[in-house]
Structure formats: structure tokens, C-alpha cells
ChimeraX commands (.cxc) that place a marker at each C-alpha (Angstrom):
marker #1 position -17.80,6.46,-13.15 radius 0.5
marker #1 position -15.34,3.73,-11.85 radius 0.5
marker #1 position -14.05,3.47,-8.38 radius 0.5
marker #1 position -10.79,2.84,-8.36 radius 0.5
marker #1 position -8.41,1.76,-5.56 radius 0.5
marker #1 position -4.75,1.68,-4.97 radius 0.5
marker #1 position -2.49,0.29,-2.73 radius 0.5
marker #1 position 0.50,2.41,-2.03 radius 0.5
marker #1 position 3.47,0.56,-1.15 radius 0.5
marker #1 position 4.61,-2.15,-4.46 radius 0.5
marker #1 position 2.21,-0.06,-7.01 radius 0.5
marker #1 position 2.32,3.21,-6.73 radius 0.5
marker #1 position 6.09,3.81,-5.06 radius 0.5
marker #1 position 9.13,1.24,-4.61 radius 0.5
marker #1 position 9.41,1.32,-1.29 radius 0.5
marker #1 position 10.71,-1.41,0.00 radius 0.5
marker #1 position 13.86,-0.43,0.93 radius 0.5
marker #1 position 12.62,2.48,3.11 radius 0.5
marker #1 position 10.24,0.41,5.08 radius 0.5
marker #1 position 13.61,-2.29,5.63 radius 0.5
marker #1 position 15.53,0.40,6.52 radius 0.5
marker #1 position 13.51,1.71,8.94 radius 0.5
marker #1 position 12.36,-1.72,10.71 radius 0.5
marker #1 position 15.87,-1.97,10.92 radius 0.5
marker #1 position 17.03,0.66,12.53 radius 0.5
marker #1 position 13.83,-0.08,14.83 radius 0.5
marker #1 position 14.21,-3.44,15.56 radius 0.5
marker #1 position 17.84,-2.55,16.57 radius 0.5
marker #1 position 16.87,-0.41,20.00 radius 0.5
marker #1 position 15.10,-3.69,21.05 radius 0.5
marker #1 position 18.28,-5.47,20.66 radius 0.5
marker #1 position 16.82,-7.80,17.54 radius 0.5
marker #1 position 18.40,-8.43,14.24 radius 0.5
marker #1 position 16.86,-9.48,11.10 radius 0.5
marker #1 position 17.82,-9.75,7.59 radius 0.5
marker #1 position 16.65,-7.40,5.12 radius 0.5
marker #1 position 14.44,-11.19,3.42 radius 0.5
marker #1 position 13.68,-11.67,7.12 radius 0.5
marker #1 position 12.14,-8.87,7.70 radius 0.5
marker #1 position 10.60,-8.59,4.13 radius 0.5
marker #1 position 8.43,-11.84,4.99 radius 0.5
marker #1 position 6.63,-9.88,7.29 radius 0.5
marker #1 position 5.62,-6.82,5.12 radius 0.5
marker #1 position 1.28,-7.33,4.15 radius 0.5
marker #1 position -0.41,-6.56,7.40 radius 0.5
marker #1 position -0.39,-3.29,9.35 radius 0.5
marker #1 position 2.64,-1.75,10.47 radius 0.5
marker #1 position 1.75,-2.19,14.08 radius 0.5
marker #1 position 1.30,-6.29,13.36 radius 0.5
marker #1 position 4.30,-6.26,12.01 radius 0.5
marker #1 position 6.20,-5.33,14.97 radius 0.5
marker #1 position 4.45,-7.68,17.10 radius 0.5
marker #1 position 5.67,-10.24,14.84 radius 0.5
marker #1 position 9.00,-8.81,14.87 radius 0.5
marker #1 position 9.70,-7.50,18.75 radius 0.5
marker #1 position 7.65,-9.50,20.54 radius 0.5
marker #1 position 7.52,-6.90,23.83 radius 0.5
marker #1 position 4.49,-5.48,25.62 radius 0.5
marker #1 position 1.88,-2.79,23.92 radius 0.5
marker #1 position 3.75,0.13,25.49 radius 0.5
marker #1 position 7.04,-0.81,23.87 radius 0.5
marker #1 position 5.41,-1.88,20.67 radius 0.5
marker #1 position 3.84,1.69,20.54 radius 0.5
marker #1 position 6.95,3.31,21.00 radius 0.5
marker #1 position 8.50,1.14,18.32 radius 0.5
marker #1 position 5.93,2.31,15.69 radius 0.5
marker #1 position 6.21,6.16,16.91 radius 0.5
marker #1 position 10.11,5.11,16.00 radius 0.5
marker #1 position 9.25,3.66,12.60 radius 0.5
marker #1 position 7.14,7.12,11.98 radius 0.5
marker #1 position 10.20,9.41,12.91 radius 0.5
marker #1 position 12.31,7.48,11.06 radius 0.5
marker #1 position 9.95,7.29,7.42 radius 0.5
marker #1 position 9.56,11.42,7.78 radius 0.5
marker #1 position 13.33,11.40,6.94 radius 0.5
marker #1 position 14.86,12.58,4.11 radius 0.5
marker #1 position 17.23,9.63,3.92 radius 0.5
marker #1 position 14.48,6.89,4.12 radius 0.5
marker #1 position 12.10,8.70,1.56 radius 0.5
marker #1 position 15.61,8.81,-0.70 radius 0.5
marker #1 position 15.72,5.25,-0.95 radius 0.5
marker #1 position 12.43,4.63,-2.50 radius 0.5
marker #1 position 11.50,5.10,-6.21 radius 0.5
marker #1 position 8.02,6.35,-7.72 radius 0.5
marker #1 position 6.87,4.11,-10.55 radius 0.5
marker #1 position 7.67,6.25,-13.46 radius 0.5
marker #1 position 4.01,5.51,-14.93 radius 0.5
marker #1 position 2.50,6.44,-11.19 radius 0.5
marker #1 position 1.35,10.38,-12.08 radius 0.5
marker #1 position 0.41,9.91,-15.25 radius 0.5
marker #1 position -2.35,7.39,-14.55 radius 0.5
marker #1 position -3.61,9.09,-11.53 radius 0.5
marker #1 position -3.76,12.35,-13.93 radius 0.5
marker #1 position -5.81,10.06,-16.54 radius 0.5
marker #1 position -7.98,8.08,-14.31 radius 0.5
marker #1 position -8.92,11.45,-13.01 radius 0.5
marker #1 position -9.75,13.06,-16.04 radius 0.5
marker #1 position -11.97,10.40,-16.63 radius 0.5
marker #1 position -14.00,11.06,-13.69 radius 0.5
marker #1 position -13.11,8.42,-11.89 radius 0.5
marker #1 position -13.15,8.42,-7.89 radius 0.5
marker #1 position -9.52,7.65,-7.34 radius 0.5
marker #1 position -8.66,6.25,-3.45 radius 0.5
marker #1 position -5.53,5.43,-1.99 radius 0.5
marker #1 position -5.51,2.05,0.40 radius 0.5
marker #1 position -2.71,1.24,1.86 radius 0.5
marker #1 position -1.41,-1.03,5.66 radius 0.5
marker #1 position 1.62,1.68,5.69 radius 0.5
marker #1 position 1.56,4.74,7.94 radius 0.5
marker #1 position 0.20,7.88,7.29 radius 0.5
marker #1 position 3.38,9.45,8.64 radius 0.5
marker #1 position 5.21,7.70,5.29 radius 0.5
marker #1 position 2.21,8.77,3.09 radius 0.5
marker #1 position 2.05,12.60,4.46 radius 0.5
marker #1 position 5.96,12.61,3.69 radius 0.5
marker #1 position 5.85,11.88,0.26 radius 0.5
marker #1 position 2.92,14.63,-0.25 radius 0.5
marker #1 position 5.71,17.16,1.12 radius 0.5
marker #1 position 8.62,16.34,-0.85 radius 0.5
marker #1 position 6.21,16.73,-4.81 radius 0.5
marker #1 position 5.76,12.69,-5.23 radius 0.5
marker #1 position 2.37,12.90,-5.53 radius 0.5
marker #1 position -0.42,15.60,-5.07 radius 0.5
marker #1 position -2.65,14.90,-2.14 radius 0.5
marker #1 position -5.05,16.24,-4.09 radius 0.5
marker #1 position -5.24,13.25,-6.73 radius 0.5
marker #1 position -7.27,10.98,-4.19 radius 0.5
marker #1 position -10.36,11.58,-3.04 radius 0.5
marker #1 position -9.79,9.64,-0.06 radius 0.5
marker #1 position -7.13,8.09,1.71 radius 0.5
marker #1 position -6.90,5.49,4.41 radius 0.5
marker #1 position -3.69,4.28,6.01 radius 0.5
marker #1 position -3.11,1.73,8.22 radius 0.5
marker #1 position -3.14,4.60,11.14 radius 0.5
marker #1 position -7.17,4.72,10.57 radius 0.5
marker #1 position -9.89,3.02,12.86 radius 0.5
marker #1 position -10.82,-0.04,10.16 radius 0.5
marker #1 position -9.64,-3.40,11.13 radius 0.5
marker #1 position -8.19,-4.55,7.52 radius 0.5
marker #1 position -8.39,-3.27,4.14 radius 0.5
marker #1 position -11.59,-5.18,3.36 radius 0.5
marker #1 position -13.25,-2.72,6.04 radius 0.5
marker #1 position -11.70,0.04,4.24 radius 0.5
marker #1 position -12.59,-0.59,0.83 radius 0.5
marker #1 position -15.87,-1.02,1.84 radius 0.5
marker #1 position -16.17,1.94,3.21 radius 0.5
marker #1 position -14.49,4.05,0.11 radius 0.5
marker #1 position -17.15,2.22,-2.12 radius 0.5
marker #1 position -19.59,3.47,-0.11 radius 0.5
marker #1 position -18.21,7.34,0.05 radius 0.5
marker #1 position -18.41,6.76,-3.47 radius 0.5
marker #1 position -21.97,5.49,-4.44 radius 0.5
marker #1 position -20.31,2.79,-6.59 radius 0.5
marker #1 position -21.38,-0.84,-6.53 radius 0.5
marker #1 position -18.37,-3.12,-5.64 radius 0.5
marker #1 position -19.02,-4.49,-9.65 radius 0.5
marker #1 position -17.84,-0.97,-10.29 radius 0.5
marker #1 position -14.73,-1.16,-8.35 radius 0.5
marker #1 position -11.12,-1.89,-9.08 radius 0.5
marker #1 position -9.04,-2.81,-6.36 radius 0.5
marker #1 position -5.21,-2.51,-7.45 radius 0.5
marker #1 position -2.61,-4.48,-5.17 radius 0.5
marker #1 position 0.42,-6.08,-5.35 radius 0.5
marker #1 position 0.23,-9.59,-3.51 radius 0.5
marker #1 position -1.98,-12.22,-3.32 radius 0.5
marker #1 position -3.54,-11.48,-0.26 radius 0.5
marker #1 position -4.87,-8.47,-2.45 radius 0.5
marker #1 position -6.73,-10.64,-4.39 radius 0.5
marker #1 position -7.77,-12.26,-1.14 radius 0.5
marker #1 position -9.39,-9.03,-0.12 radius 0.5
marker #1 position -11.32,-7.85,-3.43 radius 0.5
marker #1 position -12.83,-11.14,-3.33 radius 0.5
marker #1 position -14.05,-10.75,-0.04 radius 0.5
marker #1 position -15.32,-7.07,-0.93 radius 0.5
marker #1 position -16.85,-8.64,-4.09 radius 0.5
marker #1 position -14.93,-6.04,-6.44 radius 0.5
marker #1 position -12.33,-6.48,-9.07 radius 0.5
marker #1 position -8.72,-7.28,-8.51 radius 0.5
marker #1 position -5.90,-5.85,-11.00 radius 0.5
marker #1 position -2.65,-7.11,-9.63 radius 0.5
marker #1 position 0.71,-4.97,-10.63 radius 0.5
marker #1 position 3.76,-7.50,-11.10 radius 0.5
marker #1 position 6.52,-5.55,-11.27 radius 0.5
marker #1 position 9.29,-4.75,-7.75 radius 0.5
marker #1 position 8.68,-8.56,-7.06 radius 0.5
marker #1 position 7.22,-7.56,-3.44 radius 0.5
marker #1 position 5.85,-11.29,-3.51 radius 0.5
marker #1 position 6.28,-13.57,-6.72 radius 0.5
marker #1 position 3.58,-14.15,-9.82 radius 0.5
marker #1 position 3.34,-17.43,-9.45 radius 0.5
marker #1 position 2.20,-17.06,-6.03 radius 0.5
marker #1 position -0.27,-14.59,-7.48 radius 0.5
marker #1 position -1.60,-16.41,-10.18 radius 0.5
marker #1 position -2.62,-19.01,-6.98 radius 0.5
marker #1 position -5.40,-16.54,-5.94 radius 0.5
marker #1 position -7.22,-16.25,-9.51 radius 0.5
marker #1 position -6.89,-12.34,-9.62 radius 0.5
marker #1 position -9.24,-10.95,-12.51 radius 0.5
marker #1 position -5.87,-8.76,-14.24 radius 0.5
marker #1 position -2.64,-9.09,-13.82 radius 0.5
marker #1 position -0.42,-6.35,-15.27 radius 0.5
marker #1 position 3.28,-5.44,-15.80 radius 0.5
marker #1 position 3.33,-1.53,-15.93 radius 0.5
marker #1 position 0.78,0.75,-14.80 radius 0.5
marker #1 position 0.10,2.37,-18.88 radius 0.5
marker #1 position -1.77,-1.26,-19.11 radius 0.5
marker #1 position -5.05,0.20,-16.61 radius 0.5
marker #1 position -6.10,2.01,-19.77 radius 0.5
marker #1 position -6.81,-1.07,-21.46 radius 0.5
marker #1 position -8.75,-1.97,-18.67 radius 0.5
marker #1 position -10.57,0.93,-16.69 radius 0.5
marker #1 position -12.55,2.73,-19.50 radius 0.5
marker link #1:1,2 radius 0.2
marker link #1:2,3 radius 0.2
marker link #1:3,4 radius 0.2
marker link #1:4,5 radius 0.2
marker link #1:5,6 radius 0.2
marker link #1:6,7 radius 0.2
marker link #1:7,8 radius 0.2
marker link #1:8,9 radius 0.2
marker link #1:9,10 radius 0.2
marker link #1:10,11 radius 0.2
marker link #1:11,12 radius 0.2
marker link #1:12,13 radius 0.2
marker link #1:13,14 radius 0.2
marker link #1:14,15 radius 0.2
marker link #1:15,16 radius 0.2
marker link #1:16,17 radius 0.2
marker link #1:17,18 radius 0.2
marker link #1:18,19 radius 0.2
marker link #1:19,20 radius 0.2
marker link #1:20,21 radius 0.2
marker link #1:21,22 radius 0.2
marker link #1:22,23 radius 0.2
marker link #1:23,24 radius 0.2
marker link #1:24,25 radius 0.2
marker link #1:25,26 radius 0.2
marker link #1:26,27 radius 0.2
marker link #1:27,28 radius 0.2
marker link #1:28,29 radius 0.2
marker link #1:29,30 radius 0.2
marker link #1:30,31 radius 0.2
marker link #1:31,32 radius 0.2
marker link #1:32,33 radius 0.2
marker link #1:33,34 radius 0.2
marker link #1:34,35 radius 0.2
marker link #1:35,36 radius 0.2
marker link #1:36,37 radius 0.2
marker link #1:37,38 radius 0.2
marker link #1:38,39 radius 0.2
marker link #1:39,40 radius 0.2
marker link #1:40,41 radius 0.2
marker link #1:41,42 radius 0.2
marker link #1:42,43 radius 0.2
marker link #1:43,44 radius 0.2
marker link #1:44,45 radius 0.2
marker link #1:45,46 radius 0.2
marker link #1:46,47 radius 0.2
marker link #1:47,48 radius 0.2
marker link #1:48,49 radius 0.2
marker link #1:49,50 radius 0.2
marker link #1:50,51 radius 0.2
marker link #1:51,52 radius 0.2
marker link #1:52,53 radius 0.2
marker link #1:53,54 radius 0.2
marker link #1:54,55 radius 0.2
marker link #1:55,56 radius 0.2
marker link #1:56,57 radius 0.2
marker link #1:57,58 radius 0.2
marker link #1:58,59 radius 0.2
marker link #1:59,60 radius 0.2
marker link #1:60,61 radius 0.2
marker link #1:61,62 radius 0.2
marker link #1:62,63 radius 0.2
marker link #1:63,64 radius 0.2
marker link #1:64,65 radius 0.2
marker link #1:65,66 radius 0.2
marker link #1:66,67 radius 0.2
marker link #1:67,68 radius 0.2
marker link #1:68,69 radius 0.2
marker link #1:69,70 radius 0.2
marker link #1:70,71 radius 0.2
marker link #1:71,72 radius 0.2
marker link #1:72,73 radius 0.2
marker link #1:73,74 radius 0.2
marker link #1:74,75 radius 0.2
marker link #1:75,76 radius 0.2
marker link #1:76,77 radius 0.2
marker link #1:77,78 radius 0.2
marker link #1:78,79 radius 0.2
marker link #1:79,80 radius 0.2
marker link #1:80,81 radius 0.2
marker link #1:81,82 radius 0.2
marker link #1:82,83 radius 0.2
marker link #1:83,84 radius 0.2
marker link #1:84,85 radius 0.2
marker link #1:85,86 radius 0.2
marker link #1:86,87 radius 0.2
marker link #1:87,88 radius 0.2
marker link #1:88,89 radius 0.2
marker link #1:89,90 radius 0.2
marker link #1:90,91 radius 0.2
marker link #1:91,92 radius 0.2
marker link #1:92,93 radius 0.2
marker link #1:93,94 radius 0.2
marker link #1:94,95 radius 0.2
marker link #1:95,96 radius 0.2
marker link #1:96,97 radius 0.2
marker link #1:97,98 radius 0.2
marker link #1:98,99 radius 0.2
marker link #1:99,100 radius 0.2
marker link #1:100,101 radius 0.2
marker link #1:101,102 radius 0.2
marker link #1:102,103 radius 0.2
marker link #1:103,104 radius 0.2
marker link #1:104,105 radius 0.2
marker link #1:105,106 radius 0.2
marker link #1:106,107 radius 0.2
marker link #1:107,108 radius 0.2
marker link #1:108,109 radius 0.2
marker link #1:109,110 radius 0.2
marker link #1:110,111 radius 0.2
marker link #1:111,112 radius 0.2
marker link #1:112,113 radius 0.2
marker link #1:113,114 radius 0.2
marker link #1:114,115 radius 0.2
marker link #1:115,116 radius 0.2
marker link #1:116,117 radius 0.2
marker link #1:117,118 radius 0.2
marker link #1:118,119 radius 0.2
marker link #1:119,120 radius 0.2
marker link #1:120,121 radius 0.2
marker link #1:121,122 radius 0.2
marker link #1:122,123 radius 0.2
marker link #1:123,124 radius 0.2
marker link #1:124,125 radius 0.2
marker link #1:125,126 radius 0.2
marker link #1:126,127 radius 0.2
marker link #1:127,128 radius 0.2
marker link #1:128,129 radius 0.2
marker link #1:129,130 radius 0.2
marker link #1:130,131 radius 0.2
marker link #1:131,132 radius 0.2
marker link #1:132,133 radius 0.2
marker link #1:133,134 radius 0.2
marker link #1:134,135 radius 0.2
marker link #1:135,136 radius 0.2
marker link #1:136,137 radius 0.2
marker link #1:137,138 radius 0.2
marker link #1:138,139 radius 0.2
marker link #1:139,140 radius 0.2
marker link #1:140,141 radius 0.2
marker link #1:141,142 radius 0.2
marker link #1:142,143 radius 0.2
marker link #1:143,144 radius 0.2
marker link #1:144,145 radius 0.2
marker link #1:145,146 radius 0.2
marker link #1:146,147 radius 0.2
marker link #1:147,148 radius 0.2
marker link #1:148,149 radius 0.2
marker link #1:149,150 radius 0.2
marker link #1:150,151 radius 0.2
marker link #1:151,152 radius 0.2
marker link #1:152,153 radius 0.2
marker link #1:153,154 radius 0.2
marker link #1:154,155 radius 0.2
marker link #1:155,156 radius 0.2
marker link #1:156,157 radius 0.2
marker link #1:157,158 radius 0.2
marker link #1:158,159 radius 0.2
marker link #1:159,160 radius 0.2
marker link #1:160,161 radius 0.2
marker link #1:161,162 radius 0.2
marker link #1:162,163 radius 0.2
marker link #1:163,164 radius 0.2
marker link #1:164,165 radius 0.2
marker link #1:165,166 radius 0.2
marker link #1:166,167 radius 0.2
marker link #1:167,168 radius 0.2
marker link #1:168,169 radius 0.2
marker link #1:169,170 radius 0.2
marker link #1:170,171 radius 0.2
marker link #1:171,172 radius 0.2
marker link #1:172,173 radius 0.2
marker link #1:173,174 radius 0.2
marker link #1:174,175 radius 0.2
marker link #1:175,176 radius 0.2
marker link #1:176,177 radius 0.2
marker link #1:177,178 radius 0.2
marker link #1:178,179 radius 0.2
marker link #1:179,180 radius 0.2
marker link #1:180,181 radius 0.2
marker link #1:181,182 radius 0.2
marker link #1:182,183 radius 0.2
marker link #1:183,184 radius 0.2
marker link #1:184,185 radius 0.2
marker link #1:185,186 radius 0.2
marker link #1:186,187 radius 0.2
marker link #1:187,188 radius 0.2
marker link #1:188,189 radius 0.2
marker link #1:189,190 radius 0.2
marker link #1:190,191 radius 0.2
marker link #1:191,192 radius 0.2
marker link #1:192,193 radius 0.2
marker link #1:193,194 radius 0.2
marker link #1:194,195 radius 0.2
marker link #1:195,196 radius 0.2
marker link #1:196,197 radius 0.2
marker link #1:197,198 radius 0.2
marker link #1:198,199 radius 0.2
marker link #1:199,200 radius 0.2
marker link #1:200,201 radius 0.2
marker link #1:201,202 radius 0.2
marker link #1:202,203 radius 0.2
marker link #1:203,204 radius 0.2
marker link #1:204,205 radius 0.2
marker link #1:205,206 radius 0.2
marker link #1:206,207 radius 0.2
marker link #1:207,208 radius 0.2
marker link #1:208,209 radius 0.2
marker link #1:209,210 radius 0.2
marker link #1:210,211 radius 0.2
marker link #1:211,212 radius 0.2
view
């Protein structure tokens, strides 16, 4: 058995263009303005870093701001404008029939996560654990950790599958294995391919090459 890790947001679901939508709308009660590249740039780290970066006011405004961003992600309009990769299920389904321990990673909210549950895009039920950027660990390193761990793997039994470089960044600091999916351009291969990541791959079908 294989532990294997996703990230959420550039792997599993498009969702780029919810997340700019609903900085935007946001960023807009603080009287800021941003381009949809500007804002973009800032997408990696946790959602509340993010708006630090972004606003720039005092704790108690930038908690409001992220129970804005949660209101706004539950909505039927945001969770419209992403896209689930069309090879997403399928895997999951696969790497589960394998036996696998399958975890979902991810520096987005729970309050984005729990909506696509509700409207079918995924089954909760697919992950055996799930950790959002609205748990107690300090960065994804933490967290990975701690799913290996839940899952009496070894790290050299672990797959950690990102999007970015800083992805690769992180498995190498958990001491696991980094598959890096380059497809919705979220940050660019080259840039990738910088960081040394052990796979990179184009479509999701390719894991099975991979994970046996």
C-alpha cells in the first residue's frame, strides 16, 4: 500500500477562476483593486496569507475578509466557474481499488472543499483524510507529515501530487515523492522543472504508470 496525496486546487479541480472571483469581490469591500494576474501571483500559501498580502488591515478585518471569501466560495455561481479534471474520479476510483490510502492536501478552505462534496464533484468518501488550510498545521509539510503517519507509510512510500514548484519544495522537505500535474498552467513548467520534481505529468491517466 501507497500513500498517496493530492492537492486540490490545479490537480484535482480548475479552480482558478472561483478563487479570483471571489478575492475579488473581497478585496473590493476594502476598497482595493487587483487584476485577475495580480491577484493570481499570490495564490500558494493559505488563504488567510493571502489576504494579508492583499488587504493589508488589522487581524479583525482580515478575519472578516476570509469569513467573506467562505460565503462567497459556498455559492453556486463561484463553484460554476470551476471545472473538475475530467480524469479526477476515475483515478481516485482506481487508486482506491488498489488499496491505496488516498488524502486530500490542500492551502484552500474547507468551506470551498465541503461545497464541492454537496453539489456530486467528488465523494467525501474517496479520501481517507482531508486537511485544508482551515486546520491547526502551520504548512503542508506539517500536514503531510501527519497523513503519513495516520497512515503507517514511510515517506519512501508516499506520493505527494501538486501543481507548483513550491510542491516539490515541500515533498522534499517531507522526504517523499513529488509527481507534479502540468496542465491549467497555475505556475509554468519551466519554473517547475527548476525544483527537480521526481514526475512530471500532463493528465492524471499517467499516475497508473507510476503508482502500482
Amino acid at each position: 500500500m501507497a500513500c498517496i496525496i493530492f492537492d486540490f486546487d490545479g490537480v484535482l479541480i480548475d479552480s482558478r477562476k472561483s478563487w479570483i472571483h471571489a478575492f475579488k469581490e473581497t478585496i473590493k469591500l476594502f476598497g482595493k483593486s487587483y487584476t485577475d494576474e495580480e491577484i493570481a501571483s499570490h495564490f500558494g500559501p493559505k488563504t488567510i496569507v493571502v489576504l494579508r498580502e492583499l488587504i493589508g488591515e488589522s487581524e479583525e478585518e482580515i478575519q472578516k475578509a476570509k469569513e467573506q471569501i467562505d460565503k462567497i466560495l459556498k455559492k453556486d455561481g463561484t463553484l460554476a466557474l470551476s471545472r473538475v479534471d475530467p480524469e479526477a474520479n476515475e483515478i481516485l476510483k482506481y487508486l482506491r481499488e488498489q488499496n491505496h490510502y488516498v488524502a486530500l492536501v490542500t492551502n484552500g478552505d474547507r468551506a470551498f472543499i465541503d461545497a464541492c462534496f454537496e453539489k456530486g464533484l467528488f465523494e467525501k468518501t474517496t479520501f481517507d483524510k482531508i486537511i485544508t488550510a482551515d486546520s491547526p498545521f502551520e504548512n503542508k509539510a506539517e500536514a503531510i507529515d501527519n497523513m503519513i503517519s495516520n497512515a503507517n507509510c514511510s515517506p519512501l512510500e508516499t506520493y505527494y501530487i501538486g501543481d507548483k514548484a513550491d510542491d516539490v519544495e515541500v515533498a522534499k522537505k517531507v522526504g517523499c515523492k513529488s509527481i507534479i500535474l502540468s496542465k491549467y498552467e497555475w505556475e509554468s513548467e519551466e519554473k517547475i522543472k527548476e525544483k527537480s520534481p521526481d514526475y512530471i505529468i500532463h493528465n492524471l491517466r499517467e499516475l497508473k504508470g507510476i503508482i502500482k
